[in-house]
C-alpha positions as CSV (number, residue, x, y, z in Angstrom):
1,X,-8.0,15.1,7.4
2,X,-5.0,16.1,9.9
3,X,-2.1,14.3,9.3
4,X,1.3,15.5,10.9
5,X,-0.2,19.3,11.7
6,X,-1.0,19.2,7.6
7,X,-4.5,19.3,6.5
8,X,-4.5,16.7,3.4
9,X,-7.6,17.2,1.3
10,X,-8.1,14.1,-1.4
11,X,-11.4,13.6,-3.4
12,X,-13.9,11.8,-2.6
13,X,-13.8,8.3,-4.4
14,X,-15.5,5.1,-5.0
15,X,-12.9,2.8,-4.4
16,X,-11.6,0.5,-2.1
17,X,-7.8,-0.2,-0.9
18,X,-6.6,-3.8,0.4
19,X,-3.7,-4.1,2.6
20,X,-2.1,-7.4,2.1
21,X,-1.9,-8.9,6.0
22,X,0.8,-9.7,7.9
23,X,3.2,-11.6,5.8
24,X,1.1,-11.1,2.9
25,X,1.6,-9.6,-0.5
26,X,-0.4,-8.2,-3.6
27,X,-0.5,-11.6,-5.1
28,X,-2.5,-13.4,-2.4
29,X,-5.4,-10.4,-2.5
30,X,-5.4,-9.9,-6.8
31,X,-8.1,-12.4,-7.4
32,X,-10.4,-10.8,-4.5
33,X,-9.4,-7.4,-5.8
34,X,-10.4,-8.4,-9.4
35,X,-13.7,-9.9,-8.3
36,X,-14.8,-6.7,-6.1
37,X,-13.7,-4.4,-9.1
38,X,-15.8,-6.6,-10.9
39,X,-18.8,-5.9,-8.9
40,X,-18.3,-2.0,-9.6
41,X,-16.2,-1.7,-6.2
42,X,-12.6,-0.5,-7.9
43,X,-10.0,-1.7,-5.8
44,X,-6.6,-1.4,-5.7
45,X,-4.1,-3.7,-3.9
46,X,-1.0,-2.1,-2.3
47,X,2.0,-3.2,-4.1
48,X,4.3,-5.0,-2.1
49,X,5.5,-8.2,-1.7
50,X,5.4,-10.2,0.7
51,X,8.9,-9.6,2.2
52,X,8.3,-5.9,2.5
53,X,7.0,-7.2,5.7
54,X,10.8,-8.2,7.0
55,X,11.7,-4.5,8.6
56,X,8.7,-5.0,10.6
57,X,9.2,-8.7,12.3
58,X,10.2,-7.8,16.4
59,X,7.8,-5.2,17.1
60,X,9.9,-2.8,14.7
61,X,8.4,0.2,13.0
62,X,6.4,-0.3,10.5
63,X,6.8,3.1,8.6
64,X,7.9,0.8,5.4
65,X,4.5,-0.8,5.2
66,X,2.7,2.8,5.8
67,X,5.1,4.2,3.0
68,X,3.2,1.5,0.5
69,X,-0.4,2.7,1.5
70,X,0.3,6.3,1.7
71,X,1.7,5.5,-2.0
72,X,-1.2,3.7,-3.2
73,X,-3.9,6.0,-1.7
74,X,-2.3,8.9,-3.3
75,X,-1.9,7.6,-6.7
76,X,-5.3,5.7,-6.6
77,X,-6.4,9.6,-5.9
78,X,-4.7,11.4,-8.6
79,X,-5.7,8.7,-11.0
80,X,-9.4,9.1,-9.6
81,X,-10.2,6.1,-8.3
82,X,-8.5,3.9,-11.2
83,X,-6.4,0.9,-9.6
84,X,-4.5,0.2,-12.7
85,X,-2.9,3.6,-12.5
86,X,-1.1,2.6,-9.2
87,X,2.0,1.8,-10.2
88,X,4.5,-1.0,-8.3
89,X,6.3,0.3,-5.1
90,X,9.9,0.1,-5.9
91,X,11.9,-2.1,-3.4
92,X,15.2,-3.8,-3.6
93,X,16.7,-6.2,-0.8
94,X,19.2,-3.7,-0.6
95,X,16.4,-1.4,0.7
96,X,15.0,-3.7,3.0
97,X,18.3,-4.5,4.4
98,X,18.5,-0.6,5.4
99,X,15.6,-0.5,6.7
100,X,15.5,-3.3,9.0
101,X,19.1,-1.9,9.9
102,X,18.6,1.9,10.7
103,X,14.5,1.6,11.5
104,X,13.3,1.1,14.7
C-alpha cells in the first residue's frame, strides 16, 4: 500500500472495521459489531461520536473523520486483529471547535 509516497505494510488480518455513517457514531454500530464478532468476523467500530462529524458539515475536509480510521486500523493492527484493544479517540469540543475553525 502507497499512502503519501510511503509504502505502509500492515499484516494481514481477519477483521473487519465499521465506519459509523454520516452523523453516526460507535453507539449506533456496537450491537452489529458485537453480533459479527460473534459470528467469528472481529470487528472493530471507530471510536467517535457522533458530533465528530461537525468539522465536516458544508463540504469541509473531512481529515478529522480519516484521523479516527487511520487510528483504529492501526491499533486494530498492532493488537492483531483484537477490537477491544482499540482504544477511544480522544476529542474534546474544544477540539472540534479548532477544527471546524482552521480546517477547510
Amino acid at each position: 500500500n502507497t499512502y503519501c509516497n510511503m509504502t505502509v505494510t500492515l499484516p494481514k488480518l481477519d477483521a473487519a472495521v465499521v465506519v459509523p455513517g454520516f452523523l453516526s457514531g460507535a453507539s449506533d454500530f456496537r450491537e452489529m459489531a458485537d453480533s459479527l464478532s460473534a459470528r467469528g468476523i472481529r470487528t472493530a467500530v471507530v471510536p467517535m461520536a457522533a458530533w465528530h462529524w461537525l468539522p465536516c458539515l458544508g463540504g469541509r475536509s473531512m481529515r478529522p473523520i480519516l484521523e479516527r480510521i487511520d487510528h483504529t486500523v492501526r491499533h486494530l493492527a498492532a493488537a492483531e486483529g483484537d477490537p477491544a484493544a482499540v482504544p477511544g479517540f480522544e476529542y474534546s469540543w474544544q477540539d472540534c471547535l479548532t477544527d471546524f475553525v482552521h480546517t477547510p
